[in-house]
C-alpha positions as CSV (number, residue, x, y, z in Angstrom):
1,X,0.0,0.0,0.0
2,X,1.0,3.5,-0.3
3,X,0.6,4.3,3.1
4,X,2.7,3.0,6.3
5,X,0.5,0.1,7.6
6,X,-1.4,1.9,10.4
7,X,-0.7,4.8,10.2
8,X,-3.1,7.9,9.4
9,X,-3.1,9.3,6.1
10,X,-2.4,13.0,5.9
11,X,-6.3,15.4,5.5
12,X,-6.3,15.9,1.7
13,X,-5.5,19.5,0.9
14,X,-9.0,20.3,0.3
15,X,-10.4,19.8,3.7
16,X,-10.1,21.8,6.9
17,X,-11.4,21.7,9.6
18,X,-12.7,23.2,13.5
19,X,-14.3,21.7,16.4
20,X,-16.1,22.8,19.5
21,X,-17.2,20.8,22.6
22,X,-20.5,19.4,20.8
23,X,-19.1,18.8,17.2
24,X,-16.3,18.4,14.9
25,X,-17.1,20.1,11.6
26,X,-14.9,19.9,8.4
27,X,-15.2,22.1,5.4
28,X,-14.2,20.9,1.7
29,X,-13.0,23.6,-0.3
30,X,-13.9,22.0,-3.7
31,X,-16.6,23.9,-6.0
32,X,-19.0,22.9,-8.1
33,X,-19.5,19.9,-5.7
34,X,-22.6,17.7,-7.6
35,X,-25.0,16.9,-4.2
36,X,-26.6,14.0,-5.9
37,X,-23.1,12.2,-5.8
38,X,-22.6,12.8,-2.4
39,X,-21.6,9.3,-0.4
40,X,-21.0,10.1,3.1
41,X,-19.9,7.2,5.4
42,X,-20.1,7.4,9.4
43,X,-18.6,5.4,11.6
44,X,-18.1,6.2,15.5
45,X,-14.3,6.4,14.8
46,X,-14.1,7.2,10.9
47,X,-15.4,9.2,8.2
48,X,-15.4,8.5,4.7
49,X,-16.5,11.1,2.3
50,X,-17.0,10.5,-1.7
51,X,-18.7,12.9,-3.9
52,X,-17.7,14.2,-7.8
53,X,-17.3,18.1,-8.5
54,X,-17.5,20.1,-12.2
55,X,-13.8,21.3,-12.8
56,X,-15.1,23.3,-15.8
57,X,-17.0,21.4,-18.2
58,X,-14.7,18.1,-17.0
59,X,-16.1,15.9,-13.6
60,X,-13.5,15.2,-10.9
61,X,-14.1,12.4,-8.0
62,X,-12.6,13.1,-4.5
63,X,-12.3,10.2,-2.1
64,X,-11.6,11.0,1.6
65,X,-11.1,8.4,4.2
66,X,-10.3,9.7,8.2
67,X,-9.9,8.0,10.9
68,X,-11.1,10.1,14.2
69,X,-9.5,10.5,17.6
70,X,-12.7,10.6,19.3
71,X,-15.9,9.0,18.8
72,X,-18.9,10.8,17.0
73,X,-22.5,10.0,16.8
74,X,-23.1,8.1,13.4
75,X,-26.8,9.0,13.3
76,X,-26.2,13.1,13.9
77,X,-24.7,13.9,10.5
78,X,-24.9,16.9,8.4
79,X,-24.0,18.6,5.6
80,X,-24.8,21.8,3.7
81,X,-23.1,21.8,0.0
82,X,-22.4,25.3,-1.7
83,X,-21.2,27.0,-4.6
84,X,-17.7,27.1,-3.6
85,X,-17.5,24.5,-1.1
86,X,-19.3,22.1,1.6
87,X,-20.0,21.8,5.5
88,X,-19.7,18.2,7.4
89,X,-21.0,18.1,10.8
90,X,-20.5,15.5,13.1
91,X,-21.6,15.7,16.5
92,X,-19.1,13.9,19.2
93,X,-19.8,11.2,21.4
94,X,-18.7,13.0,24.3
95,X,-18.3,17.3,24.6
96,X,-14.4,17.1,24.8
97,X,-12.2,19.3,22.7
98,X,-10.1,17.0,20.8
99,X,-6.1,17.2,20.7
100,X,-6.1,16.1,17.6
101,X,-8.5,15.1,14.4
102,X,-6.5,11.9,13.7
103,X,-5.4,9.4,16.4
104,X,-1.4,9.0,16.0
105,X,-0.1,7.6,13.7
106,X,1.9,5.4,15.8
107,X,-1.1,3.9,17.8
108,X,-1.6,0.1,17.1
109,X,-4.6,-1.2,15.7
């Protein structure tokens, strides 16, 4: 694989992200982001986001695939897509600031 066998792969360029005690919420910068193709996957420790964009006239797909330091609520999930980009909101498990979006990369599965 192209990645170091458990370790966490770097947040794609495209998202940021900010978190208070309630929620984690990330933002992907990407315009033209088509809603219909929007494949969001929760799980209490990782988030996996699909959907395809219009670069111009050409379609683009964007994968991302997180694993979370803290646990969210898989059913609480929202999302509000824009012109210029789109708003994920996960609400956490437990209202604790995280140190850190992704656990380290040297923690064993």
């Amino acid at each position: 694989g192209l990645a170091a066998a458990g370790g966490a792969r770097p947040l794609p360029g495209w998202i940021s992200w900010r978190q208070d005690l309630a929620a984690v919420a990330f933002i992907m910068e990407v315009p033209g982001i088509v809603e219909s193709s929007l494949c969001v996957s929760v799980q209490p420790r990782q988030l996996r986001v699909a959907f395809r964009a219009s670069a111009g006239e050409a379609l683009r797909d964007y994968v991302a695939e997180l694993a979370l330091a803290g646990e969210v609520l898989t059913a609480e999930v929202r999302h509000h897509v824009a012109e210029l980009n789109m708003m994920l909101v996960l609400a956490k498990r437990e209202g604790v600031m995280w140190d850190r979006l992704q656990p380290p990369t040297d923690a064993g599965g």
